[in-house]
C-alpha positions as CSV (number, residue, x, y, z in Angstrom):
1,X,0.0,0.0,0.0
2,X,1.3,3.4,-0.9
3,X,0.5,7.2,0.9
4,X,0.2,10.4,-0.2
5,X,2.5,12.8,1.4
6,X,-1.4,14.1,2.9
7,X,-2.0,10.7,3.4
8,X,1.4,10.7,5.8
9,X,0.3,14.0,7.3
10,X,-2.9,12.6,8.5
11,X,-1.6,9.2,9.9
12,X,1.1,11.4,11.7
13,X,-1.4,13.9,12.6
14,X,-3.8,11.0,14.4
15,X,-0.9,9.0,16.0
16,X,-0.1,12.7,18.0
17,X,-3.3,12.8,19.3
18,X,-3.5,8.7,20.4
19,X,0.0,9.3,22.0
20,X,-1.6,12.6,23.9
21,X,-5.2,10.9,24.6
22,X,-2.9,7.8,26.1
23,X,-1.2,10.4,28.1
24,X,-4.3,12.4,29.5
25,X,-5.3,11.2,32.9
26,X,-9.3,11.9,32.2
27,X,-9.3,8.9,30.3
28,X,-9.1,6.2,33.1
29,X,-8.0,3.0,32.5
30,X,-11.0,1.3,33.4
31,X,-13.4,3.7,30.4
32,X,-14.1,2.0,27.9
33,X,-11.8,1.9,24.8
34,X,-12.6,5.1,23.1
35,X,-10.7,8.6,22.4
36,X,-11.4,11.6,24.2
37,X,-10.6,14.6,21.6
38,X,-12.2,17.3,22.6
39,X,-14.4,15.8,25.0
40,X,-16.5,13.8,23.5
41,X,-16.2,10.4,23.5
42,X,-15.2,8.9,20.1
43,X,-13.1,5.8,18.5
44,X,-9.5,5.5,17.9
45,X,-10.1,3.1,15.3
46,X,-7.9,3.7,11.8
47,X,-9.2,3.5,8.5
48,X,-6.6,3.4,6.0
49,X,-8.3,3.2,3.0
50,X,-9.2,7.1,3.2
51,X,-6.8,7.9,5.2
52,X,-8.0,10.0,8.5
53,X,-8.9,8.7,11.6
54,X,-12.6,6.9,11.7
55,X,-13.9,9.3,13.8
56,X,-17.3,9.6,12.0
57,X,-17.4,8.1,8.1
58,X,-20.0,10.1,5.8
59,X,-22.1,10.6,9.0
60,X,-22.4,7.0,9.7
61,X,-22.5,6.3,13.2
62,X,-21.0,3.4,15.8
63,X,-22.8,3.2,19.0
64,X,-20.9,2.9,21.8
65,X,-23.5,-0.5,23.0
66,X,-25.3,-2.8,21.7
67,X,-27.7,-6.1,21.6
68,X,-25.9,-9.7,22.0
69,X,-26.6,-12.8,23.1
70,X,-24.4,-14.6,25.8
71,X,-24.7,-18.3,27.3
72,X,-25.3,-17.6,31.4
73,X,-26.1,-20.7,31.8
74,X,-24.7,-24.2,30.3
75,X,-27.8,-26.0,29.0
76,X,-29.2,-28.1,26.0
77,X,-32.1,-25.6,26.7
78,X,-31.5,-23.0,24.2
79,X,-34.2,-20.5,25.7
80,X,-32.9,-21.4,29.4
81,X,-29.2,-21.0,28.5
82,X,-29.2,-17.2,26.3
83,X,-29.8,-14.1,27.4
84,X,-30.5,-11.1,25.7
85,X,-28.3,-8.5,26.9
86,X,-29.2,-5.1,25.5
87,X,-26.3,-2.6,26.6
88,X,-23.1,-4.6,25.8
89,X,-20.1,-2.3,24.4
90,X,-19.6,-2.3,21.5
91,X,-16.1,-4.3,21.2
92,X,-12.8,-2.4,19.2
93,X,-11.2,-4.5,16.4
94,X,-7.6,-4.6,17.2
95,X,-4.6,-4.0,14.2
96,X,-5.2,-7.1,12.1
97,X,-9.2,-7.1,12.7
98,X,-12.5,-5.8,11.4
99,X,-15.5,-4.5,13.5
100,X,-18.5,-5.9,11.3
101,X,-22.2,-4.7,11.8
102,X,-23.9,-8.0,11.6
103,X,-26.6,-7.7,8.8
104,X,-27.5,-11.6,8.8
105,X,-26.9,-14.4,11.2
106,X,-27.1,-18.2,10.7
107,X,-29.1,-20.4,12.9
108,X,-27.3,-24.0,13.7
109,X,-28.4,-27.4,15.0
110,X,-25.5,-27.3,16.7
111,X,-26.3,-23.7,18.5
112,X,-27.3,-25.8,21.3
113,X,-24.6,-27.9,21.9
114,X,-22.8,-25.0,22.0
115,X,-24.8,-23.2,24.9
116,X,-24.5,-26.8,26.4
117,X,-20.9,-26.4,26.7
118,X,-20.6,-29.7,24.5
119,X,-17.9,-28.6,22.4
120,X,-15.0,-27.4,25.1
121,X,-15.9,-28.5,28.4
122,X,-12.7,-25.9,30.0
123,X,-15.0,-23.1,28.9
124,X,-17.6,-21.5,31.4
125,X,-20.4,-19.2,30.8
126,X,-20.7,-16.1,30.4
127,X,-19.7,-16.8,26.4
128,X,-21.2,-15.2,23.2
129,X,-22.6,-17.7,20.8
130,X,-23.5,-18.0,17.1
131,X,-21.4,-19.1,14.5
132,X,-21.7,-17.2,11.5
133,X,-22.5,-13.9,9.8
134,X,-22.9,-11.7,6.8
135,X,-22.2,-7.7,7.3
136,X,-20.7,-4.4,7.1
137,X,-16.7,-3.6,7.6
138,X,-17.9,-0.6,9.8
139,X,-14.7,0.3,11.1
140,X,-10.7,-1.8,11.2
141,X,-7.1,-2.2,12.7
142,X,-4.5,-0.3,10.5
143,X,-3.0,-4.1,9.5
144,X,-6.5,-5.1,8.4
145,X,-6.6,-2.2,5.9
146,X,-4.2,-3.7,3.3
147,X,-7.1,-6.1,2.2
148,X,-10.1,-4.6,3.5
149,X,-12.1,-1.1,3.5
150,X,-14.6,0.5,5.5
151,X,-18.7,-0.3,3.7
152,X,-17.2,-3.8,2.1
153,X,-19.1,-6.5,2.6
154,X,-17.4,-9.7,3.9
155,X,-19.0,-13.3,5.8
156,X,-17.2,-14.8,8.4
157,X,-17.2,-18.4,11.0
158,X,-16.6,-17.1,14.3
159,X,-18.0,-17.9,18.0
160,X,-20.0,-14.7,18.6
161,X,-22.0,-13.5,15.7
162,X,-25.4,-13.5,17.3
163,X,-24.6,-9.3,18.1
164,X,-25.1,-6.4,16.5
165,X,-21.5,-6.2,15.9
166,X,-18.5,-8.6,15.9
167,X,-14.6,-8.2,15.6
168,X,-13.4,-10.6,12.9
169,X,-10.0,-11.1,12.4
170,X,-9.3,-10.3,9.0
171,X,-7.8,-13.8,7.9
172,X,-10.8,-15.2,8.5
173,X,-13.7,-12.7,6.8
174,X,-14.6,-13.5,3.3
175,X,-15.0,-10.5,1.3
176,X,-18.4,-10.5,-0.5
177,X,-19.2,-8.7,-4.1
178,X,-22.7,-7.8,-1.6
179,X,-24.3,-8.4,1.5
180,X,-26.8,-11.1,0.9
181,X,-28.4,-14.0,2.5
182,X,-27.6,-16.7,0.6
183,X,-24.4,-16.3,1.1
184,X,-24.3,-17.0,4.1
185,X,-26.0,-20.7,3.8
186,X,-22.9,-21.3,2.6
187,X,-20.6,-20.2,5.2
188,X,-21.4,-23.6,7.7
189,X,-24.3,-25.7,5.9
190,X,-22.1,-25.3,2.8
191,X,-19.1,-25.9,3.0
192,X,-19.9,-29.3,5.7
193,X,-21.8,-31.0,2.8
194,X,-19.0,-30.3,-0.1
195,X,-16.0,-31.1,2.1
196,X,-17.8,-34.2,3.6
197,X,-18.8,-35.4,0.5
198,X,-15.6,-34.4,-1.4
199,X,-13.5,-36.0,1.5
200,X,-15.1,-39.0,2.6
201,X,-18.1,-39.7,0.1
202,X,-16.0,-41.0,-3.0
203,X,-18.8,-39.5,-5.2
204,X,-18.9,-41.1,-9.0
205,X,-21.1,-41.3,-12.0
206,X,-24.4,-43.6,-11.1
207,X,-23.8,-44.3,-7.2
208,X,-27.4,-44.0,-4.7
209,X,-26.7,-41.4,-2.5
210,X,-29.2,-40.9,0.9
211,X,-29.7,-37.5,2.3
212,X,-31.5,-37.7,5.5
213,X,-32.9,-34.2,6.1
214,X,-32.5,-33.3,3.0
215,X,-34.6,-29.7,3.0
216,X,-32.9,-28.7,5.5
217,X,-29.5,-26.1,5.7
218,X,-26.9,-28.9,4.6
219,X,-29.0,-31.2,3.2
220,X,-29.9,-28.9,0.3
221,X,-26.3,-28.7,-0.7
222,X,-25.6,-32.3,-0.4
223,X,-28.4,-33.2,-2.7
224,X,-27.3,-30.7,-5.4
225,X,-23.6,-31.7,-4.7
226,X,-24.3,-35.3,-5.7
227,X,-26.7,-34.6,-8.4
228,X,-23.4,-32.1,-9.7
229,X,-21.5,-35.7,-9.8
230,X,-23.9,-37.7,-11.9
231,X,-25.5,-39.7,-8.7
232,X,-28.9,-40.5,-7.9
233,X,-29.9,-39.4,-5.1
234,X,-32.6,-40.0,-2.4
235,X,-33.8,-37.5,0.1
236,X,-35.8,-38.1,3.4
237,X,-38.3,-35.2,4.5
238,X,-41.3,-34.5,6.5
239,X,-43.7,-32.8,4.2
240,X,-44.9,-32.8,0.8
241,X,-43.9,-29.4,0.6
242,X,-40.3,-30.1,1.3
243,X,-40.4,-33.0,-0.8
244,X,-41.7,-30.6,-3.8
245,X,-38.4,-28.2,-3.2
246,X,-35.7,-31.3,-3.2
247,X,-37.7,-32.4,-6.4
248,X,-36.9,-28.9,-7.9
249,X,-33.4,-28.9,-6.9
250,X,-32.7,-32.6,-8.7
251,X,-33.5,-35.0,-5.9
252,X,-34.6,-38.6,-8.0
253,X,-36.5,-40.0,-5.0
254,X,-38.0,-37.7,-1.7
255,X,-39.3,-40.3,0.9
256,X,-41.7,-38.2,3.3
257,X,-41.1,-40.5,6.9
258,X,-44.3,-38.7,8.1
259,X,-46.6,-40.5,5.2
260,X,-44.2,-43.5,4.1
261,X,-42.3,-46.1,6.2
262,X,-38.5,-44.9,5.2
263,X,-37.1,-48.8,5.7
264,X,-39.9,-50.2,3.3
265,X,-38.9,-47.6,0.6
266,X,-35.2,-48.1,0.9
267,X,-35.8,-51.9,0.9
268,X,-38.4,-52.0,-2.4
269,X,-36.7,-49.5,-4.0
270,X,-33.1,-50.5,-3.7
271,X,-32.8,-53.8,-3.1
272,X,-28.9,-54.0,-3.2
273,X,-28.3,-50.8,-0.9
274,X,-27.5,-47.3,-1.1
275,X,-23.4,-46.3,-1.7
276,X,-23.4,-43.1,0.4
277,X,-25.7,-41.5,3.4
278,X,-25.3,-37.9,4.1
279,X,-26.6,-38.4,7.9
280,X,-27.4,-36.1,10.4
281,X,-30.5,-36.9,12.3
282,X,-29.5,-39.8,14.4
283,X,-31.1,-42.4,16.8
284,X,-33.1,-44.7,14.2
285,X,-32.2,-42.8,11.5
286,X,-29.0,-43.7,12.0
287,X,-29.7,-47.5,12.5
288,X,-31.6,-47.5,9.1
289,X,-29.4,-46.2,7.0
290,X,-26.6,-48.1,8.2
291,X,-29.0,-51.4,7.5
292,X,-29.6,-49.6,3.8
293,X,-26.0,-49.8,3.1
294,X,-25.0,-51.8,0.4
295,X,-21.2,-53.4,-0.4
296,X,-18.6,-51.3,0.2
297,X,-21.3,-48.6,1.4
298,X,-20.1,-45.3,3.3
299,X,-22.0,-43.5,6.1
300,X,-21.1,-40.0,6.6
301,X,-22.3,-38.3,10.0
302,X,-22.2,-34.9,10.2
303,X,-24.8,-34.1,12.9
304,X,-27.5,-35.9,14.6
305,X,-29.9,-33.5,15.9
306,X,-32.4,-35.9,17.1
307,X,-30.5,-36.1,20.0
308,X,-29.0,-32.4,20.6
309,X,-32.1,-31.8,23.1
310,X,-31.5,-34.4,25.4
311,X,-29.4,-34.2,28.5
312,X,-26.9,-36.4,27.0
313,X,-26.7,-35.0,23.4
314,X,-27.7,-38.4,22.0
315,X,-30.3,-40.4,20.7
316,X,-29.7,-43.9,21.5
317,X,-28.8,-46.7,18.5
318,X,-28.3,-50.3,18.3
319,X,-23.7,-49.6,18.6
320,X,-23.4,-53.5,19.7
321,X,-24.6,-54.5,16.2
322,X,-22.3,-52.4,14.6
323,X,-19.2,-54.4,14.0
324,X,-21.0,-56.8,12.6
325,X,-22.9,-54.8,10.4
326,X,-20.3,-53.6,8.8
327,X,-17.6,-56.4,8.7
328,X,-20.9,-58.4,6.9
329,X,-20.6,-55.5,4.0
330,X,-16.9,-54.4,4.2
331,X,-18.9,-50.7,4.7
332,X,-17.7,-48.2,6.7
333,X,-18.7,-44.9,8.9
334,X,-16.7,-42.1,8.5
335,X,-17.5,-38.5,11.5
336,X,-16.9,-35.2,9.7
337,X,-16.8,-32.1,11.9
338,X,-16.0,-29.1,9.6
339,X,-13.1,-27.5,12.2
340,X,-11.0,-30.4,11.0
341,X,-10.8,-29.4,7.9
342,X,-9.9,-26.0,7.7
343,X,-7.2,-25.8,5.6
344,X,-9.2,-27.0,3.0
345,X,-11.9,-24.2,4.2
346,X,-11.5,-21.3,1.8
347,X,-11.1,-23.5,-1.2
348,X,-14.3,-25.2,-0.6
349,X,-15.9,-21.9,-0.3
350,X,-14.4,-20.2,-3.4
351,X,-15.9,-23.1,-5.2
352,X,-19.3,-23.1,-3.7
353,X,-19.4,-19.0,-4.3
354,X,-18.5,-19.6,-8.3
355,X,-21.4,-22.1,-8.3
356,X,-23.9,-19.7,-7.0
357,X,-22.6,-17.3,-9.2
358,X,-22.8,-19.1,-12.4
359,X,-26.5,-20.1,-11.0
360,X,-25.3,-23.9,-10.8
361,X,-26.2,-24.1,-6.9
362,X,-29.8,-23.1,-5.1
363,X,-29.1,-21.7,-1.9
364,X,-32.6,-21.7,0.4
365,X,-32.7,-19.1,2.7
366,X,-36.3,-19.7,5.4
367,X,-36.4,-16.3,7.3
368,X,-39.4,-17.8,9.2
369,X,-42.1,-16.0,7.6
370,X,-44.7,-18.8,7.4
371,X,-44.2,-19.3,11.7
372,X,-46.7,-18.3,13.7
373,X,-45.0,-15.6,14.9
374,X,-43.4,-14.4,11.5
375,X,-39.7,-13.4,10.0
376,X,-37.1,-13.8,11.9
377,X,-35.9,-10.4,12.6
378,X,-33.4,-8.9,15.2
379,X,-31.6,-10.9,18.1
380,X,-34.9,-11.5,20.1
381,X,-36.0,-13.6,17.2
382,X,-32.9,-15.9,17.5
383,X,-35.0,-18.0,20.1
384,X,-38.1,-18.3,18.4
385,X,-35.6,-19.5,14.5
386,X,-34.0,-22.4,17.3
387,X,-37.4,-23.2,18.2
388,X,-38.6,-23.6,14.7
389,X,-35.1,-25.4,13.5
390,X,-36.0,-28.2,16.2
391,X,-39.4,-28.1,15.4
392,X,-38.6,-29.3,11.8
393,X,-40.1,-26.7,10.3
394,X,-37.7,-24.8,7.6
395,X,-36.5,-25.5,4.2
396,X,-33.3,-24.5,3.4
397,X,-31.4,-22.5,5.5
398,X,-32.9,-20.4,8.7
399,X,-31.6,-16.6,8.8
400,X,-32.7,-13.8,11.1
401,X,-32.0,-10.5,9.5
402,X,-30.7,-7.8,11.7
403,X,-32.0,-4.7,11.0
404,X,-30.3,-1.6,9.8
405,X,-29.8,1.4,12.6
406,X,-31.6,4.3,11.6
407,X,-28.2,6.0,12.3
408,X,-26.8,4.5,9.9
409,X,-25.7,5.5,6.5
410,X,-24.0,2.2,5.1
């Protein structure tokens, strides 16, 4: 990056002030972290890309709190576990990191295992939750500005995106040519189905592929994903309706369990077995698809939310026939948690973007507006989008839209 000889004058200009504001004893240690030019209180936040201190872009405006949710209280119990807390500050993005206003935030089966404290026992509430978002660069650390500017849009996978605004560390925000939903189904639900599938499932021309909750956030793109390589693919659901989407996105067979007796299907219908299952339901889904294997058959799991409500975090299955079940077919069942495969993260991303772009990939964004209550909109709606997730109510991908301050001007 290169700077004007103004350019100089104003970075040299600001870093007087920070050097005298650090120097002032009106600003106590204990304030919170912003300047205190002339009195009033203000951010010492850099944004290279014009230039000047952010001290107020175009008349936009950072609040110094704001709405987030943070896990009191370890529990499977999503409702029980949150709380809404409406005057948080507003956190500062440190020299390599972005402050992003949160625009769109993802909704996760696995948002409760999280406020169950499933994932890393060592940690102990209070901790912010949510794992993904879409948004705003509102504000960044002069070492962030090399790649990024103030009003870009970017996504990111990072504990804590259920707030109004979250620092990202620039290495791991992907910047965005807008800021739009569907992107963000790809972020999590996305990139778990291509690099499980691409990883483990061994995909090829003519195999029978099982999706069991197929309409839902991942199970969209696994269906597409193995329609992309020449399968045919069979997809479990619980409505007609859903069934009626995974038939306009290239699922062969949809099997609704609420009307049809899943086993009796599987066994009519495919006789000699199914190659892959994209699993994550659990408890007897589990133990059927492993029985609908045929030679040589893989079972991915990548979830099973059938048991995320319980105390334990499990639905029980039938483990002590296991071995045998799968020694009798030479199969195999393969776990796939996405943080294990990061390094293969951004790849798998690039390609799911191009595919959206070139219109080769559906992404299904439900914002809840056919529940009771209607869209999901602001944090307080995050409760009521878990509800409906466990409830088995979306297709696609559930999203709560945060709204725009009135503040605002980007």
């Amino acid at each position: 990056m290169s700077f004007s000889a103004k350019s100089g004058a104003s970075l040299s200009s600001w870093a007087a002030r920070w050097w005298w504001w650090r120097r002032q004893p009106s600003c106590a240690a204990a304030a919170p972290a912003w300047s205190c030019f002339g009195g009033s209180w203000s951010r010492p936040i850099l944004d290279m890309s014009y230039s000047r201190h952010f001290l107020d872009f175009q008349g936009s405006s950072i609040p110094s709190s704001m709405k987030k949710l943070v896990v009191t209280k370890l529990s499977q119990n999503f409702r029980e576990a949150v709380t809404l807390q409406q005057d948080s500050p507003v956190p500062l993005p440190g020299d390599g990191d972005l402050l992003v206003r949160n625009r769109f935030v993802g909704i996760n089966a696995s948002d409760i295992n999280y406020s169950a404290g499933r994932y890393d026992a060592s940690v102990k509430p209070p901790f912010d939750i949510g794992f993904e978002g879409v948004g705003e660069v509102v504000a960044l650390g002069l070492g962030a500005s090399a790649d990024y500017t103030v009003g870009q849009a970017v996504a990111y996978v990072k504990a804590g995106s259920f707030a109004e605004y979250t620092v990202v560390p620039a290495r791991q925000a992907v910047p965005l040519p807008s800021v739009k939903p569907e992107f963000l189904t790809l972020m999590v639900s996305g990139a778990t189905a291509y690099l499980s599938l691409k990883e483990l499932g061994d995909l090829s021309e003519g195999k029978k592929v099982l999706v069991t909750a197929a309409a839902g956030g991942t199970g969209q793109f696994a269906v597409q994903l193995a329609k992309t390589a020449k399968c045919h693919v069979i997809g479990t659901c619980s409505s007609d309706e859903k069934g009626g989407f995974l038939k306009s996105i290239g699922c062969d067979r949809t099997i609704n369990y609420k009307t049809e007796n899943v086993e009796s299907v599987l066994r009519k219908d495919y006789p000699e077995g199914v190659d892959v299952v994209y699993e994550s339901v659990g408890g007897k889904m589990f133990d059927l698809a492993l029985n609908a294997l045929a030679i040589k058959g893989r079972l991915i799991v990548i979830g099973f939310i059938a048991g995320y409500q319980n105390p334990t975090g499990f639905q029980p299955i039938k483990a002590e026939l296991l071995p045998a079940k799968l020694l009798k077919k030479s199969a195999s069942v393969h776990g796939f948690f996405l943080n294990h495969y990061l390094s293969d993260y951004k790849m798998a991303l690039q390609h799911l973007l191009k595919m959206y772009e070139r219109g080769d990939l559906v992404c299904e964004v439900d914002f809840g507006d056919m529940s009771p209550e209607g869209k999901f909109t602001g944090l307080e709606s995050v409760f009521r989008a878990v509800d409906y997730m466990y409830m088995g109510k979306n297709i696609g991908k559930i999203v709560v839209e945060l709204p725009h301050s009135v503040n605002s001007k980007l």
